[in-house]
N, CA, C and O atoms as CSV, one atom per row, in Angstrom:
chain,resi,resn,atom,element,x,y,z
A,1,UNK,N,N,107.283,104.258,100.220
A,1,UNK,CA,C,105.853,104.007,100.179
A,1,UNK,C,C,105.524,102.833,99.257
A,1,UNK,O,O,104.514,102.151,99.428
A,2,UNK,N,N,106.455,102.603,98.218
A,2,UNK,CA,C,105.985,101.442,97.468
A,2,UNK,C,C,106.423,100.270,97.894
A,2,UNK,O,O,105.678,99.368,97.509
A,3,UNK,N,N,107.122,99.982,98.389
A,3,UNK,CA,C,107.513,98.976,99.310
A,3,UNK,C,C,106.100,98.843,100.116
A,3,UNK,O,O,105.448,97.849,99.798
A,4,UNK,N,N,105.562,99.635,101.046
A,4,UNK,CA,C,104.245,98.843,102.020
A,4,UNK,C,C,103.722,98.797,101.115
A,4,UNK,O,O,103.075,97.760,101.263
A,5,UNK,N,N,103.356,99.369,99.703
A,5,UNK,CA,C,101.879,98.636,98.967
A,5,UNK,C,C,102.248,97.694,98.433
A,5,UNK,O,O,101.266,97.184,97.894
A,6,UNK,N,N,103.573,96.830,98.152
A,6,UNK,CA,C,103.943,95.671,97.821
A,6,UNK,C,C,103.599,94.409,99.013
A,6,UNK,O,O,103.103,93.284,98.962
A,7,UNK,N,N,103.960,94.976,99.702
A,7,UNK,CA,C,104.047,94.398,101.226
A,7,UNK,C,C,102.712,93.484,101.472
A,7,UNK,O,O,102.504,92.284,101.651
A,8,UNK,N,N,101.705,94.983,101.365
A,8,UNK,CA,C,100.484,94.849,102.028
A,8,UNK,C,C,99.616,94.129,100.623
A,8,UNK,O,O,98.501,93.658,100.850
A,9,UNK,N,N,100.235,94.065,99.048
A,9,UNK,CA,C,99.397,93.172,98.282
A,9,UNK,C,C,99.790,91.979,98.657
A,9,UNK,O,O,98.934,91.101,98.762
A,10,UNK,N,N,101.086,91.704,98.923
A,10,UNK,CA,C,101.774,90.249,98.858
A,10,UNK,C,C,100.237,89.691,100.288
A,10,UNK,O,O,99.309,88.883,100.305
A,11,UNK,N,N,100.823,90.733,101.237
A,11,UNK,CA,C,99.761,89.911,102.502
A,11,UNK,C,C,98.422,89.853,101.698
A,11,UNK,O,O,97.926,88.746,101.904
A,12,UNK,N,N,97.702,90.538,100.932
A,12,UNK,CA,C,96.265,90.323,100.922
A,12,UNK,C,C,95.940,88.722,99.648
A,12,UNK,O,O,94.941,88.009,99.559
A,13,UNK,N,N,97.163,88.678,98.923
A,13,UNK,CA,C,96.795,87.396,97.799
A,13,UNK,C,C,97.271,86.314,98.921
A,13,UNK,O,O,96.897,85.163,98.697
A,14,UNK,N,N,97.854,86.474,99.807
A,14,UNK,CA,C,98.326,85.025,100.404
A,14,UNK,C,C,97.116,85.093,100.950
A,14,UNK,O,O,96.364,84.372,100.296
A,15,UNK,N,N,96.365,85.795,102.148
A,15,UNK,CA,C,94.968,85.323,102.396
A,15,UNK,C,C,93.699,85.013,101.391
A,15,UNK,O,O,92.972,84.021,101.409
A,16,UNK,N,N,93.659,85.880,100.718
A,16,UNK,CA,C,92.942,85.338,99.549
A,16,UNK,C,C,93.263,83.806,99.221
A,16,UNK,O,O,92.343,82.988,99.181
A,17,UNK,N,N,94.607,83.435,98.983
A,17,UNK,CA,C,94.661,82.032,98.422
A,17,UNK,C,C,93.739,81.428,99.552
A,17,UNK,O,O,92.583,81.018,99.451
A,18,UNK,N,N,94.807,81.501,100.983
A,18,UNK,CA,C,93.865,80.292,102.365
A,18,UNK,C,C,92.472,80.665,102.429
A,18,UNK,O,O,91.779,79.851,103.039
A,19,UNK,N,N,91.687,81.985,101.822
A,19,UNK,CA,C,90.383,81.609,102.103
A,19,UNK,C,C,89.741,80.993,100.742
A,19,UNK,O,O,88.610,80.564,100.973
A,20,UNK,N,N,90.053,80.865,99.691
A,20,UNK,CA,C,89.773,80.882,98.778
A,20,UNK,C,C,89.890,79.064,98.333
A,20,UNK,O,O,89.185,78.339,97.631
A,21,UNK,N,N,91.297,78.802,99.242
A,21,UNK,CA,C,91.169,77.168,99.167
A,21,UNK,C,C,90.440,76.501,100.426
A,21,UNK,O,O,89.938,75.377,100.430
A,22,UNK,N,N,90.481,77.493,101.596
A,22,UNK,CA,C,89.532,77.283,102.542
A,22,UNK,C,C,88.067,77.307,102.666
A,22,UNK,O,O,87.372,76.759,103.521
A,23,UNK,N,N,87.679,78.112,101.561
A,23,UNK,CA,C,86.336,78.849,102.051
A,23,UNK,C,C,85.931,79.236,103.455
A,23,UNK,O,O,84.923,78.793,104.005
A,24,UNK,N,N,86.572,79.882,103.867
A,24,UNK,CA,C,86.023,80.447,105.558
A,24,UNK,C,C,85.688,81.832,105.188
A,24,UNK,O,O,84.902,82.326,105.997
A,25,UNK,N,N,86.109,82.803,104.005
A,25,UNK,CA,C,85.414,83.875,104.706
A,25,UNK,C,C,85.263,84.038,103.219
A,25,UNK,O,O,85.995,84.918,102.765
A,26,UNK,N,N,84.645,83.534,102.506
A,26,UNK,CA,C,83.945,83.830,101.183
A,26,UNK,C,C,84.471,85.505,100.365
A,26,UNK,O,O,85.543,85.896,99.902
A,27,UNK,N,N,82.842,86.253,100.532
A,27,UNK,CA,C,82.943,86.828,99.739
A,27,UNK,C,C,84.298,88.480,100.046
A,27,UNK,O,O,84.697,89.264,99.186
A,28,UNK,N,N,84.659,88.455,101.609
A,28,UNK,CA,C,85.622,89.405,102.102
A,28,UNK,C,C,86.673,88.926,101.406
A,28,UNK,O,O,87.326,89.816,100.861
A,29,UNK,N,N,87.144,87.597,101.201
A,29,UNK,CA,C,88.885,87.487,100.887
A,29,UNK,C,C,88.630,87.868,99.118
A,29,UNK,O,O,89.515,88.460,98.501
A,30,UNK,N,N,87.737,87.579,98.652
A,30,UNK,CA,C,87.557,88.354,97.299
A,30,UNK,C,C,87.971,89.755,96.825
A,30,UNK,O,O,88.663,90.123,95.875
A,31,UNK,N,N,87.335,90.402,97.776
A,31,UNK,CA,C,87.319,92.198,97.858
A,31,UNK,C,C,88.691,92.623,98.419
A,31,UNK,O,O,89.181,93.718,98.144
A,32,UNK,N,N,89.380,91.589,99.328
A,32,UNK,CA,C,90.467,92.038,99.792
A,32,UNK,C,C,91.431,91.773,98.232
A,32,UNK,O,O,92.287,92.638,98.049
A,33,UNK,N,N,91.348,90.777,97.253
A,33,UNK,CA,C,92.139,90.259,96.166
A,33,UNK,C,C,91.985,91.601,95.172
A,33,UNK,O,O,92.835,92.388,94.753
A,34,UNK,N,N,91.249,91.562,95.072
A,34,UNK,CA,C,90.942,92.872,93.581
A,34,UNK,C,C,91.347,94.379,94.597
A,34,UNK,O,O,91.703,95.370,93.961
A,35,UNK,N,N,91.279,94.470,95.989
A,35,UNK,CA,C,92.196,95.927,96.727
A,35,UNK,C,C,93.889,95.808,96.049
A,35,UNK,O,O,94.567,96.642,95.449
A,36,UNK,N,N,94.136,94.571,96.405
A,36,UNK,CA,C,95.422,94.408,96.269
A,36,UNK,C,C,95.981,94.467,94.718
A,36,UNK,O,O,97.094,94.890,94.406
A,37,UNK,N,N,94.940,93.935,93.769
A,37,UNK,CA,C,95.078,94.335,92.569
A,37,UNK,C,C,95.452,94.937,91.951
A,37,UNK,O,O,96.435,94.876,91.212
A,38,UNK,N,N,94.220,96.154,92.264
A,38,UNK,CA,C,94.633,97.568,92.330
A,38,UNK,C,C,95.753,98.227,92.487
A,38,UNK,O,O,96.378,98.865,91.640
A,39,UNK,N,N,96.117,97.962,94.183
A,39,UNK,CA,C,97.173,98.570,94.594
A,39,UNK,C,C,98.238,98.496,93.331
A,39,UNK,O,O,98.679,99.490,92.754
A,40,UNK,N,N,98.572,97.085,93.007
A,40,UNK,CA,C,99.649,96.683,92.108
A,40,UNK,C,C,99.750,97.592,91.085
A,40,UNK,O,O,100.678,98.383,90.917
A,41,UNK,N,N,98.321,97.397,90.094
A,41,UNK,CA,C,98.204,98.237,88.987
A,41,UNK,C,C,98.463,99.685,88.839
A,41,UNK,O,O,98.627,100.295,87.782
A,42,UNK,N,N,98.482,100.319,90.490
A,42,UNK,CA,C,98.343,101.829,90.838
A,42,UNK,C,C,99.922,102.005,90.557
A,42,UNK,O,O,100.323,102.920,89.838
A,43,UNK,N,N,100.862,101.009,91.207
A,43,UNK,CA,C,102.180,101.444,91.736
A,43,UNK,C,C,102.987,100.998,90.502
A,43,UNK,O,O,104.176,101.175,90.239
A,44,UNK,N,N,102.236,100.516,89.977
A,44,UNK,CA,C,103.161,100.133,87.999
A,44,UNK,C,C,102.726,101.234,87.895
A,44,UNK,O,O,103.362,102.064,88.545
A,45,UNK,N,N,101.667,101.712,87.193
A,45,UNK,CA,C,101.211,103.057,86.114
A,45,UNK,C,C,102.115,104.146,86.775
A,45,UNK,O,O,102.875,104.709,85.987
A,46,UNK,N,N,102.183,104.638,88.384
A,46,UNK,CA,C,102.583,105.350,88.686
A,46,UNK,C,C,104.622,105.765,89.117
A,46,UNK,O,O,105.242,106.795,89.381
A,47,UNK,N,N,105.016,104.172,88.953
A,47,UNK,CA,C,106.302,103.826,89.168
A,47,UNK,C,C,106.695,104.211,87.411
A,47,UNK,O,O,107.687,104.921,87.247
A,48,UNK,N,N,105.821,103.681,85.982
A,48,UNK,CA,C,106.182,103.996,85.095
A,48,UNK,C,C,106.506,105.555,84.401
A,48,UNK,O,O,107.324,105.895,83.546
A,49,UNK,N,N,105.488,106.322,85.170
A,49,UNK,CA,C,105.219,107.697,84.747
A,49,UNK,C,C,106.513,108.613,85.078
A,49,UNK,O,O,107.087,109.479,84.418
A,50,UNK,N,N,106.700,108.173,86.133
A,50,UNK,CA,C,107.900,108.712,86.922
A,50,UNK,C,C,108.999,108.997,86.331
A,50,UNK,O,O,109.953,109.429,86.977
């Protein structure tokens, strides 16, 4: 399982970058950056506890 939430942050900062140097979809590739954030921060705290 931590493998796809790696997966699926890696995919959400690479779109974030192209919209972000693109500006095509503003304020969505934002919200998708700080999901993926998260995710990261979730799977440290919870990979550490372990």
């Amino acid at each position: 399982m931590s493998n796809i939430l790696y997966i699926v942050a890696v995919i959400l900062v690479i779109i974030w970058a192209i919209g972000f140097f693109g500006y095509a979809a503003g304020g969505l590739i934002h919200i998708l950056l700080v999901i993926a954030v998260i995710s990261i921060i979730l799977q440290v705290i919870r990979g550490r506890s372990v």
